[in-house]
VOPAGU-2260 file (C-alpha; in pm, 1 decimal, decimal comma):
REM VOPAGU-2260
SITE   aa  ch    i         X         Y         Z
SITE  UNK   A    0   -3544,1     278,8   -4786,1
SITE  UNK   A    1   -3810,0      30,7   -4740,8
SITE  UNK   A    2   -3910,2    -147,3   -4380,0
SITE  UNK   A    3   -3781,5    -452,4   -4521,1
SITE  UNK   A    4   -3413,3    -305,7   -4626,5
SITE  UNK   A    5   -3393,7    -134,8   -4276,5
SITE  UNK   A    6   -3481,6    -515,5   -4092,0
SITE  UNK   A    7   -3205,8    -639,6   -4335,2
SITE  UNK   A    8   -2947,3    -330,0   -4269,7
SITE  UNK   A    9   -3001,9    -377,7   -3888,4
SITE  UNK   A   10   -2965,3    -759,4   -3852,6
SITE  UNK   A   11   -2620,0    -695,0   -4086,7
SITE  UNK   A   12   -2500,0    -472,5   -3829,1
SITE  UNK   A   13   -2595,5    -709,2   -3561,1
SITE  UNK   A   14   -2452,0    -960,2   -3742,6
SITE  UNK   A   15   -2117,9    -757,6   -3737,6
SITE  UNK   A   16   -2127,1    -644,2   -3351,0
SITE  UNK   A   17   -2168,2   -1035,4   -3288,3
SITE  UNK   A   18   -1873,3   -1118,9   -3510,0
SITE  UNK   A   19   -1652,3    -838,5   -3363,1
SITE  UNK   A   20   -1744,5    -961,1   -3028,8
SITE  UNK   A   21   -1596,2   -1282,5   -3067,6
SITE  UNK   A   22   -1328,1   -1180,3   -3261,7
SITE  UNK   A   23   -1221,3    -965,1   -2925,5
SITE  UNK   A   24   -1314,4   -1218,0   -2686,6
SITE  UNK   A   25   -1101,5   -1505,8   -2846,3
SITE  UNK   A   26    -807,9   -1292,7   -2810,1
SITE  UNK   A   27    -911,6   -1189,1   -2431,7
SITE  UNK   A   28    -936,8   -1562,8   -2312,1
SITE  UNK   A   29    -566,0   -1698,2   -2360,2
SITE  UNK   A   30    -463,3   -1303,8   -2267,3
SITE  UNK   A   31    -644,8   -1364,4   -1946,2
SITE  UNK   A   32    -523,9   -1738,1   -1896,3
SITE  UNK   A   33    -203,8   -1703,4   -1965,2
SITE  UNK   A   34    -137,1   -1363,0   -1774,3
SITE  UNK   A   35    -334,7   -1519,7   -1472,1
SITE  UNK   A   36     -89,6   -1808,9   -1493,2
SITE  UNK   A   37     257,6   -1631,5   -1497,3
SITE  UNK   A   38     177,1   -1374,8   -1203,4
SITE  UNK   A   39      22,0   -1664,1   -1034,6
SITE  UNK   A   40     313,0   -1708,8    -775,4
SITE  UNK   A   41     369,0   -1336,6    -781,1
SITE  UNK   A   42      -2,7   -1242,1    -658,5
SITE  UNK   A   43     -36,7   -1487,4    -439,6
SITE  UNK   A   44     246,4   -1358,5    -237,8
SITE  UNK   A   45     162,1   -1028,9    -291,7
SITE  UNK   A   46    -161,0   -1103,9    -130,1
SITE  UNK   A   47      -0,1   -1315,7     157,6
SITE  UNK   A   48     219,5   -1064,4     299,4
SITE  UNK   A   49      22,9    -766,9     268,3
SITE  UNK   A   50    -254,1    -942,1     459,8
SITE  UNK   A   51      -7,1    -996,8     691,5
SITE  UNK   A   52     172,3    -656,7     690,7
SITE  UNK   A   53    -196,2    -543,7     773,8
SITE  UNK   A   54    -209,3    -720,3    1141,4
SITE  UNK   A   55     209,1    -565,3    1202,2
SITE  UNK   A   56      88,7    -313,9    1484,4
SITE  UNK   A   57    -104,8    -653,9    1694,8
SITE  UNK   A   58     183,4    -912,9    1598,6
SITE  UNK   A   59     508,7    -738,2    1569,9
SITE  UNK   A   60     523,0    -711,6    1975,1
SITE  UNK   A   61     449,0   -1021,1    1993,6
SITE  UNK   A   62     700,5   -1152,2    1820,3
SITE  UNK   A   63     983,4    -881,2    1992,5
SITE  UNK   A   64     839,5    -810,7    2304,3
SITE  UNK   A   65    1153,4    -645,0    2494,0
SITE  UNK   A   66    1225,6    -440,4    2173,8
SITE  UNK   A   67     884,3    -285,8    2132,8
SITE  UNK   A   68     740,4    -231,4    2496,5
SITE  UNK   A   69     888,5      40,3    2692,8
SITE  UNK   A   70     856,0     187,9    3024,7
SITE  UNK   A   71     581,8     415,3    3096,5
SITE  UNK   A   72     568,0     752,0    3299,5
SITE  UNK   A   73     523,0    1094,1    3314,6
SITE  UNK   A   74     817,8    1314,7    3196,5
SITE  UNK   A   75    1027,1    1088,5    2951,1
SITE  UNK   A   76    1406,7    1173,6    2876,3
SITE  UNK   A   77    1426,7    1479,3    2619,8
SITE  UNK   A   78    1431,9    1376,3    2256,4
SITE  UNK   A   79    1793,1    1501,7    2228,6
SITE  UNK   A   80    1916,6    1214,7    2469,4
SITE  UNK   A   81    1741,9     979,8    2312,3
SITE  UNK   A   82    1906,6    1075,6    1988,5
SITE  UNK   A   83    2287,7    1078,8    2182,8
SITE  UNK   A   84    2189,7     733,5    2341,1
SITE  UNK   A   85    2144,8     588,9    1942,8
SITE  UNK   A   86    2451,2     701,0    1785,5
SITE  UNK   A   87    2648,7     655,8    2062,3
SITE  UNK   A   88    2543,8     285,8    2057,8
SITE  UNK   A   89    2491,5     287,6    1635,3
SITE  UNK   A   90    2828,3     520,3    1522,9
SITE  UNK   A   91    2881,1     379,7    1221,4
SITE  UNK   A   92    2622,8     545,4    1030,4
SITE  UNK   A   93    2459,8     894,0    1054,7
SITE  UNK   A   94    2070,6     932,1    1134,6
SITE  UNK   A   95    1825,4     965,2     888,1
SITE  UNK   A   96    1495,0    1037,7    1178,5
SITE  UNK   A   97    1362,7    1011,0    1501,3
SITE  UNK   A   98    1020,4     888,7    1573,7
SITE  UNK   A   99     853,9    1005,9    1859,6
SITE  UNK   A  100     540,4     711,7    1983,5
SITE  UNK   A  101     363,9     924,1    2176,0
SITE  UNK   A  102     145,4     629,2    2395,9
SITE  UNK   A  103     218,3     470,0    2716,3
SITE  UNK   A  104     464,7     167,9    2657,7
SITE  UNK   A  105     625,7     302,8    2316,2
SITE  UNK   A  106    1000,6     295,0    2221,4
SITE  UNK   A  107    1118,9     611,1    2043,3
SITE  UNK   A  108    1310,3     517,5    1766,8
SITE  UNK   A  109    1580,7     692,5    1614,3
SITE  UNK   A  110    1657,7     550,7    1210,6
SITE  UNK   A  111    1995,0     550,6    1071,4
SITE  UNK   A  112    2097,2     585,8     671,3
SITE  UNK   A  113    2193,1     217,9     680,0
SITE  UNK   A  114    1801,9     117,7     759,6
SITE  UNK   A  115    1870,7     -22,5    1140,0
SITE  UNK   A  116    1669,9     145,8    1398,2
SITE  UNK   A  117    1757,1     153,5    1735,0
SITE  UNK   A  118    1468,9     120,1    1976,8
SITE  UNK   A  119    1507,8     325,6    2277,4
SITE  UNK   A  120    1310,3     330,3    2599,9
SITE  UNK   A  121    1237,8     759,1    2648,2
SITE  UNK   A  122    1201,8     690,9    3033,1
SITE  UNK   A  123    1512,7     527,7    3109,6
SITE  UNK   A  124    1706,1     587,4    2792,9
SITE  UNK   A  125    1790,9     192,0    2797,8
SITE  UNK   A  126    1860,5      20,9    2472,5
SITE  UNK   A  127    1553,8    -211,0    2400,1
SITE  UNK   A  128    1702,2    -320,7    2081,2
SITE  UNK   A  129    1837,8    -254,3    1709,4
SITE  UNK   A  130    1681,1    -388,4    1389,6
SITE  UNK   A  131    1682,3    -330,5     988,6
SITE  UNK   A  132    1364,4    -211,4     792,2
SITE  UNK   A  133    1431,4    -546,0     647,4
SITE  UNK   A  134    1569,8    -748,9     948,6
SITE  UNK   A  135    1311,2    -979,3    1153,3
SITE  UNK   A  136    1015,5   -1152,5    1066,6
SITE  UNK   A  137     792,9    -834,1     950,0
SITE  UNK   A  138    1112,1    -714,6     754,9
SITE  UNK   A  139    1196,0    -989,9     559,9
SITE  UNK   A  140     774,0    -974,5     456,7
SITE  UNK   A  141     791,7    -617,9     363,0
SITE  UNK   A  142    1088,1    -695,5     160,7
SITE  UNK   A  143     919,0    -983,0     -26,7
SITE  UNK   A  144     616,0    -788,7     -55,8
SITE  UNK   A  145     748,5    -431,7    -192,1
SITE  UNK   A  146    1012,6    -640,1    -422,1
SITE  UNK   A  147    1276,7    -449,9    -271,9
SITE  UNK   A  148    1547,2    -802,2    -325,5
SITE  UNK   A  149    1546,5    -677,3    -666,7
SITE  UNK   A  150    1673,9    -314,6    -842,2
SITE  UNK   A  151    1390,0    -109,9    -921,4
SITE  UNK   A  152    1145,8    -331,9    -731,0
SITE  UNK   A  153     851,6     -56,4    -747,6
SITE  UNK   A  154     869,5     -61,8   -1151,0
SITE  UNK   A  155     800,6    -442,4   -1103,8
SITE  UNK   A  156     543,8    -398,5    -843,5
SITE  UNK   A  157     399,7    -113,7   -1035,6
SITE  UNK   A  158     415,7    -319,6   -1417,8
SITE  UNK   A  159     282,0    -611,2   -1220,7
SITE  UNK   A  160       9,6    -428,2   -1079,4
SITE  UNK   A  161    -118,0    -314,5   -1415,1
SITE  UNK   A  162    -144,3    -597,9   -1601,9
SITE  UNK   A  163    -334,8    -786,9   -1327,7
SITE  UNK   A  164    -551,0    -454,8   -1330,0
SITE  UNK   A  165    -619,4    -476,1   -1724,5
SITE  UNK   A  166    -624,4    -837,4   -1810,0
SITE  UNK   A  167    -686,5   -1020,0   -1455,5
SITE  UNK   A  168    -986,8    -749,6   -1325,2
SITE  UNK   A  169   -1075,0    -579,2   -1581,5
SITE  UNK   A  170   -1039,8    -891,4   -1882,5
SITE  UNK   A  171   -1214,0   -1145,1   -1635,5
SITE  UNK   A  172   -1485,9    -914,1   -1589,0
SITE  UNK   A  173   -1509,1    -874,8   -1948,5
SITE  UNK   A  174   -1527,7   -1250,6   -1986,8
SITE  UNK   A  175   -1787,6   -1299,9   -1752,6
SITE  UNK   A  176   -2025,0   -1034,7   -1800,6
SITE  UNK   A  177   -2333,5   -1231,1   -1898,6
SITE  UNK   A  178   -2403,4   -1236,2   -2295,6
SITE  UNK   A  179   -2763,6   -1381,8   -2421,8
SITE  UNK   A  180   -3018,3   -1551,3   -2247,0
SITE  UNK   A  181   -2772,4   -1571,1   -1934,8
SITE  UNK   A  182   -2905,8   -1325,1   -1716,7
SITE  UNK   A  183   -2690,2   -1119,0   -1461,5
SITE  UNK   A  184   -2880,2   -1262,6   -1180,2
SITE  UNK   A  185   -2739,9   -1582,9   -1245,0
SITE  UNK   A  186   -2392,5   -1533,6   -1316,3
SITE  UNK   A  187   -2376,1   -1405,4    -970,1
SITE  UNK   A  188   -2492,2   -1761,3    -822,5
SITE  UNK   A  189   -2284,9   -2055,3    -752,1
SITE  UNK   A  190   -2455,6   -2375,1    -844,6
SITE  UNK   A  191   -2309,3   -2596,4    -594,7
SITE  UNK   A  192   -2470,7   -2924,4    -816,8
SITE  UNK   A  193   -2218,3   -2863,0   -1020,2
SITE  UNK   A  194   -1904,0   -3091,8   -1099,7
SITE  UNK   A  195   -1549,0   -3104,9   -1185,5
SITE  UNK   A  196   -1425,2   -2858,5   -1363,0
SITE  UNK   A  197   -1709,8   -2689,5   -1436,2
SITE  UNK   A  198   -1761,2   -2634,8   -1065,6
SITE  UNK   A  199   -1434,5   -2513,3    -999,2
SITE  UNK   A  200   -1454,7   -2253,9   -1301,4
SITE  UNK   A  201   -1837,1   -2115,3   -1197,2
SITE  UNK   A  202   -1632,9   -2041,4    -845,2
SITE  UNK   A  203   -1380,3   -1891,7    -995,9
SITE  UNK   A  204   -1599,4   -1658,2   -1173,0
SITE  UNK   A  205   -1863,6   -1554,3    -916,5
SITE  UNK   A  206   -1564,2   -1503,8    -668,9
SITE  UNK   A  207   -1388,2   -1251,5    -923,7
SITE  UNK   A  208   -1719,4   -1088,3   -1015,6
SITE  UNK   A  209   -1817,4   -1035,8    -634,5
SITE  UNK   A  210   -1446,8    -923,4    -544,6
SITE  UNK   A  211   -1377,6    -717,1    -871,2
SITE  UNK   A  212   -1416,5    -352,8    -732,7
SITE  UNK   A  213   -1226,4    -436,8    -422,7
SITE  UNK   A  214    -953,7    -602,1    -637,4
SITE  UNK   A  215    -945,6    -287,1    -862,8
SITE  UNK   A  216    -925,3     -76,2    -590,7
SITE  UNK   A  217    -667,3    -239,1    -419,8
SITE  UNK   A  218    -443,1    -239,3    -793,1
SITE  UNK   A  219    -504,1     103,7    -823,9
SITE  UNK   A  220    -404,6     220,0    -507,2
SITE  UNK   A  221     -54,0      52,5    -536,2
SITE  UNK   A  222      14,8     264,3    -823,7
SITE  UNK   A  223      96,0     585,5    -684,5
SITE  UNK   A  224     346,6     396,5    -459,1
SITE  UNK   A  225     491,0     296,9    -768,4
SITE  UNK   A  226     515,4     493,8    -999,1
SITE  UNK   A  227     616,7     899,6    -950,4
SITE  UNK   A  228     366,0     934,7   -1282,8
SITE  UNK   A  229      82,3     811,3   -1111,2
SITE  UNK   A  230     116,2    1000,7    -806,8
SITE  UNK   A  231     170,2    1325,3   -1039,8
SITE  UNK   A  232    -147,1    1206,5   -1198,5
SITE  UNK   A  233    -322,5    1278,8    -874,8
SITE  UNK   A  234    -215,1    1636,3    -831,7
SITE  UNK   A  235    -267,2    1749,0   -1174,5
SITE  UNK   A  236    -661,6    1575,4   -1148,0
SITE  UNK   A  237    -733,1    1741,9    -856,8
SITE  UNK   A  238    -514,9    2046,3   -1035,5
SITE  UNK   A  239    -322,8    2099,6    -681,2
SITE  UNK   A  240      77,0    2061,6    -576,6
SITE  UNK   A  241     249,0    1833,8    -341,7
SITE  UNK   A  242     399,7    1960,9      -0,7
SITE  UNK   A  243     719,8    2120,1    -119,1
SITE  UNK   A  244     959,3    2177,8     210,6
SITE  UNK   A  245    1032,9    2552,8     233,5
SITE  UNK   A  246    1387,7    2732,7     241,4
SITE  UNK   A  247    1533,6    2812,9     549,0
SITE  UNK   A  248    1866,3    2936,3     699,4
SITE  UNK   A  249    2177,7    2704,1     610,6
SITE  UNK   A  250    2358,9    2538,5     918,5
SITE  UNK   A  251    2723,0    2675,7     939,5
SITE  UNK   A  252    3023,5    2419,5    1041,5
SITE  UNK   A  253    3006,8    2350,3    1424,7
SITE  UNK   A  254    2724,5    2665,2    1448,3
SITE  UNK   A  255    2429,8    2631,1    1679,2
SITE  UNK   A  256    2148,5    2384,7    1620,7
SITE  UNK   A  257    1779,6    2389,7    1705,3
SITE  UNK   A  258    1748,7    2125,2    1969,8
SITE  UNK   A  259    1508,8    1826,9    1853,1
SITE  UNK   A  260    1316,8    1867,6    2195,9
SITE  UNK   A  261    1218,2    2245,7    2088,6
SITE  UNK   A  262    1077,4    2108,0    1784,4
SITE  UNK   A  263     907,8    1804,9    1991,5
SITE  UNK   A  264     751,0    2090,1    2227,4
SITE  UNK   A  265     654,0    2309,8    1887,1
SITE  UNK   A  266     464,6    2030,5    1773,7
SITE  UNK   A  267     283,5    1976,2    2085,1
SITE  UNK   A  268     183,5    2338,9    2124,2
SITE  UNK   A  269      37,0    2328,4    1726,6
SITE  UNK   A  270    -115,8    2005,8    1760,1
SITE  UNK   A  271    -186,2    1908,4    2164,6
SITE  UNK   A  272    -208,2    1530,9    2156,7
SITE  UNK   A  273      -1,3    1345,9    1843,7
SITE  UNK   A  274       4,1    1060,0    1868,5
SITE  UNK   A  275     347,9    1035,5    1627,9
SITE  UNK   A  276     570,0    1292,4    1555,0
SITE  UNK   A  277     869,2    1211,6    1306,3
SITE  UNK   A  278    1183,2    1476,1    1298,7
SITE  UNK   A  279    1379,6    1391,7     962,6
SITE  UNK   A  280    1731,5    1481,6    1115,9
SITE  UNK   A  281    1892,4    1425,9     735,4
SITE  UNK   A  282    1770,4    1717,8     590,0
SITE  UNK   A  283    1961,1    1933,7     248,1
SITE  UNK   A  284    2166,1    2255,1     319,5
SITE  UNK   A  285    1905,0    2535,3     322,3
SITE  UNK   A  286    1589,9    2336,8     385,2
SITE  UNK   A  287    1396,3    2331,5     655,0
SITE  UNK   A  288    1396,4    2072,6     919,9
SITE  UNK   A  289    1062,2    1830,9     790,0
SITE  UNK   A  290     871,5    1704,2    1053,2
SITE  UNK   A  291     477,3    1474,2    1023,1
SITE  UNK   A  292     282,3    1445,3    1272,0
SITE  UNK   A  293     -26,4    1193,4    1344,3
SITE  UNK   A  294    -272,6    1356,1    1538,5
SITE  UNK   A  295    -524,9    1174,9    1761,5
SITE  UNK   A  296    -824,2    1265,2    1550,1
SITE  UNK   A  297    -650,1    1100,4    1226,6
SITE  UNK   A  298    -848,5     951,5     957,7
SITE  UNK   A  299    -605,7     686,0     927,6
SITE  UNK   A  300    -208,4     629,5    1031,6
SITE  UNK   A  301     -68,2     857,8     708,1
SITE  UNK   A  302    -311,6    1153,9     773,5
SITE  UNK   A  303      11,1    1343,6     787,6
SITE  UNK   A  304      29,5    1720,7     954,0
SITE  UNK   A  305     317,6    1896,2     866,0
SITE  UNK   A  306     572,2    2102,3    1043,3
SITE  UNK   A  307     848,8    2267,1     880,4
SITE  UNK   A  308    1114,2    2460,4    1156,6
SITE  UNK   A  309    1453,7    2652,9    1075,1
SITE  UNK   A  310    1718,8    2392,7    1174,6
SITE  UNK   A  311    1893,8    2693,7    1336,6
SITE  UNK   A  312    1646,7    2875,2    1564,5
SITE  UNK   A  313    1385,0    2649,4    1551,8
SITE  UNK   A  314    1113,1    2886,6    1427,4
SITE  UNK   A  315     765,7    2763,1    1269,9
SITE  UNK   A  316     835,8    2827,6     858,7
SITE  UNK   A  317     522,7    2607,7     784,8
SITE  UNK   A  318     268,2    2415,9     943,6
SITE  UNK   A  319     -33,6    2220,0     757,0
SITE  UNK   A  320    -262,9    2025,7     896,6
SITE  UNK   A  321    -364,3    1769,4     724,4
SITE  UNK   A  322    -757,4    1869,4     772,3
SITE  UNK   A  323    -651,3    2139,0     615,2
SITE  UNK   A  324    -429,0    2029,4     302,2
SITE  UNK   A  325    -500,9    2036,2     -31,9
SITE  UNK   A  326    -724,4    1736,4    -194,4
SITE  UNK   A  327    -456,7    1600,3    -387,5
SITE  UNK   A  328    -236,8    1576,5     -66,9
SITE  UNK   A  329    -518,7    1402,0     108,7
SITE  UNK   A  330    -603,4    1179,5    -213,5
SITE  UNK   A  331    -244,4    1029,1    -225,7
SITE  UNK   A  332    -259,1     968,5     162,8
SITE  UNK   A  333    -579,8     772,7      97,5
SITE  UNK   A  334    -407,9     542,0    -171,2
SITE  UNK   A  335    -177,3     461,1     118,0
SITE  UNK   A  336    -389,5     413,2     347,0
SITE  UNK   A  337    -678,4     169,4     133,6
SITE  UNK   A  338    -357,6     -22,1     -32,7
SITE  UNK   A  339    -254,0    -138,7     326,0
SITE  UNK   A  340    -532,4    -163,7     491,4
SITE  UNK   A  341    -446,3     145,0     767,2
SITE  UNK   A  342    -808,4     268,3     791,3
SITE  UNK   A  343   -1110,0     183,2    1018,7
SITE  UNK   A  344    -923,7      -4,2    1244,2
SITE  UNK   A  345    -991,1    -408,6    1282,6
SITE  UNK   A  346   -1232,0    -393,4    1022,6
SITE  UNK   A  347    -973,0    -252,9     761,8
SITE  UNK   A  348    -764,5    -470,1     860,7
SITE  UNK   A  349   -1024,0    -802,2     823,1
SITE  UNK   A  350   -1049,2    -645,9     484,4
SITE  UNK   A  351    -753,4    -748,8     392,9
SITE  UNK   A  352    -745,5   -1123,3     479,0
SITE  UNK   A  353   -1070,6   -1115,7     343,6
SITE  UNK   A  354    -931,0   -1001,8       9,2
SITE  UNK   A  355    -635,3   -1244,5       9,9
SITE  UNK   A  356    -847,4   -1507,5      75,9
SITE  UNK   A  357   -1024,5   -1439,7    -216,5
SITE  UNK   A  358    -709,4   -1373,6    -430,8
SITE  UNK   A  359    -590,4   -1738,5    -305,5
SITE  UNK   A  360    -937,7   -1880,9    -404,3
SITE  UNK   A  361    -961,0   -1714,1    -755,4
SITE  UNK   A  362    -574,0   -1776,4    -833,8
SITE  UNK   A  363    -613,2   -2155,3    -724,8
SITE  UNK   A  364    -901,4   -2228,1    -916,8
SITE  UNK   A  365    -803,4   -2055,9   -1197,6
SITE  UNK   A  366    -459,4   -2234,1   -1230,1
SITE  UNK   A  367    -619,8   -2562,3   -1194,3
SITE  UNK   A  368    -901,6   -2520,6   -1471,9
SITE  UNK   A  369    -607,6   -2430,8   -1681,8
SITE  UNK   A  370    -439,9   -2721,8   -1604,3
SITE  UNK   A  371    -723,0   -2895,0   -1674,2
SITE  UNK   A  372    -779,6   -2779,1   -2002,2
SITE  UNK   A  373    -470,9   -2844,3   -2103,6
SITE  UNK   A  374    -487,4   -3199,6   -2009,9
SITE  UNK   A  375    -774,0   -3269,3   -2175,3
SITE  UNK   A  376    -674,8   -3064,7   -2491,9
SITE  UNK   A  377    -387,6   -3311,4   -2536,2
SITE  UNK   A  378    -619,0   -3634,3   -2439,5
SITE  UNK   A  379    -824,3   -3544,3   -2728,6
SITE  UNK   A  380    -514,4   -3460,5   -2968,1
SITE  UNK   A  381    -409,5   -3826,3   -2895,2
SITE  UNK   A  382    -722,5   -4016,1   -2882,3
């Protein structure tokens, strides 16, 4: 082959790269425009409330002062009267937990199979209150933001999630990654001299370029609450198993009980200073009883330890700290935890509104360049 024939075979194939490239990118723009466009509403809202759902733990009292702040002192009531106090008051369904707030000022709250939790004061044994997951302010939020008004709400959360992952992120990155003589260096900039609807689409860019990997992350992370495939997916990466609650001896008819305090006072001994312990009363016929704890030193509010007790005599079957726990196990906690914004405190927390700001900016400019378009596209079709 002569140096002339290998010039002319490489500018062919460069010829063909270029071709292919905008054969691919005319198909990515509308994909991109008009998925950004449907799941406009959708996103925003999903942004909205889980900003929101982010700041709960400062605004819920707030909002239900008398029903969230309890009594403080030294020896509460035993977890046992607490439970009595519930269903005596809530009898018309049978209890699902009790969670134990172990701070100064907390309500224990004992859940019910219907979803309404009655909030009870564990140093008086008053009633401070009774609400649904989905009852109040934060409830009706957490509905709207999990999709739970609808059957199968995760599937739609989860089918949602991935096409804003493939042709919102990863498509607008793919339209924006600089081609030519336009260097990286300057996509990044925002030329404020700018006009119009040029202006408005440089913004949107830079904005979705700067807040990609945070977007991405934030998409990915949802998946695993989702989808049971994706959180499978984590366990066979990381080639470990999920907690699986161990056998234990099967309660008979009106037979003795271990009493929830015991299992309150296990979990103390194992772990000295949780700050949450949650006793799942509502457990199968020869299963242990499945408690979580949140110990002081948690990485974030679902580093769960686990403690698994014979529902009968109340002795330890399992225990697992979570420091200890496999990598998958602490992998899927960490999706939880980085989807709602449950680590680092505040600044996890600013993360959020930070990224829903963002989500507002990029889904308002991008709806009204489209808009735009449009509006001119038919201008010219007329003129």
């Amino acid at each position: 082959m002569t140096a002339a024939e290998g010039t002319a075979g490489k500018s062919e194939s460069r010829t063909r790269a270029a071709m292919a490239s905008k054969t691919w990118l005319r198909w990515l723009k509308p994909t991109h425009h008009w998925v950004g466009v449907t799941l406009s509403l959708f996103l925003l809202v999903s942004a909205i409330t889980g900003a929101a759902l982010a700041f709960r733990p400062q605004v819920d009292p707030l909002l239900y002062p008398s029903m969230l702040t309890a009594s403080s002192c030294k020896r509460p009531i035993t977890v046992d009267q607490v439970l009595a106090t519930a269903v005596m008051h809530h009898p018309q369904s049978s209890v699902s937990y009790v969670r134990i707030q172990n701070r100064a000022g907390q309500p224990w709250i004992v859940r019910f199979q219907d979803r309404d939790a009655v909030h009870v004061d564990p140093c008086t044994g008053k009633i401070l209150g009774t609400q649904n997951r989905y009852g109040g302010v934060y409830g009706l939020i957490e509905l709207m933001h999990t999709a739970k008004y609808v059957p199968n709400g995760n599937i739609l959360i989860g089918t949602v999630t991935l096409l804003f992952a493939i042709a919102l992120i990863a498509g607008g990155l793919a339209l924006w990654w600089p081609r030519g003589s336009n260097r990286l260096r300057h996509a990044l900039k925002f030329n404020p001299r700018i006009k119009g609807r040029t202006r408005l689409m440089s913004l949107h860019r830079v904005a979705g370029a700067y807040a990609a990997a945070a977007l991405l992350v934030l998409a990915v992370t949802a998946l695993p609450q989702a989808f049971y495939w994706a959180e499978d997916a984590i366990y066979i990466a990381t080639k470990t198993t999920p907690t699986v609650i161990p056998a234990a001896t099967e309660p008979t008819v009106g037979g003795p009980r271990v009493s929830l305090e015991s299992v309150w006072q296990t979990a103390r001994r194992l772990s000295p200073n949780p700050v949450e312990h949650l006793i799942h009363v509502d457990h199968e016929p020869g299963e242990a009883l499945e408690t979580f704890m949140i110990e002081a030193d948690a990485p974030h509010i679902h580093a769960r330890t686990y403690l698994y007790v014979d529902p009968v005599d109340g002795k330890v079957i399992g225990f697992e700290p979570y420091r200890s726990s496999n990598i998958g196990h602490k992998i899927y906690r960490w999706t939880m935890a980085l989807h709602m914004g449950k680590f680092g405190g505040l600044a996890g927390q600013f993360m959020m509104l930070l990224i829903a700001g963002v989500i507002l900016l990029i889904v308002t400019t991008g709806i009204t360049t489209f808009l735009q378009r449009r509006k001119n596209s038919k201008r010219a079709q007329t003129a």
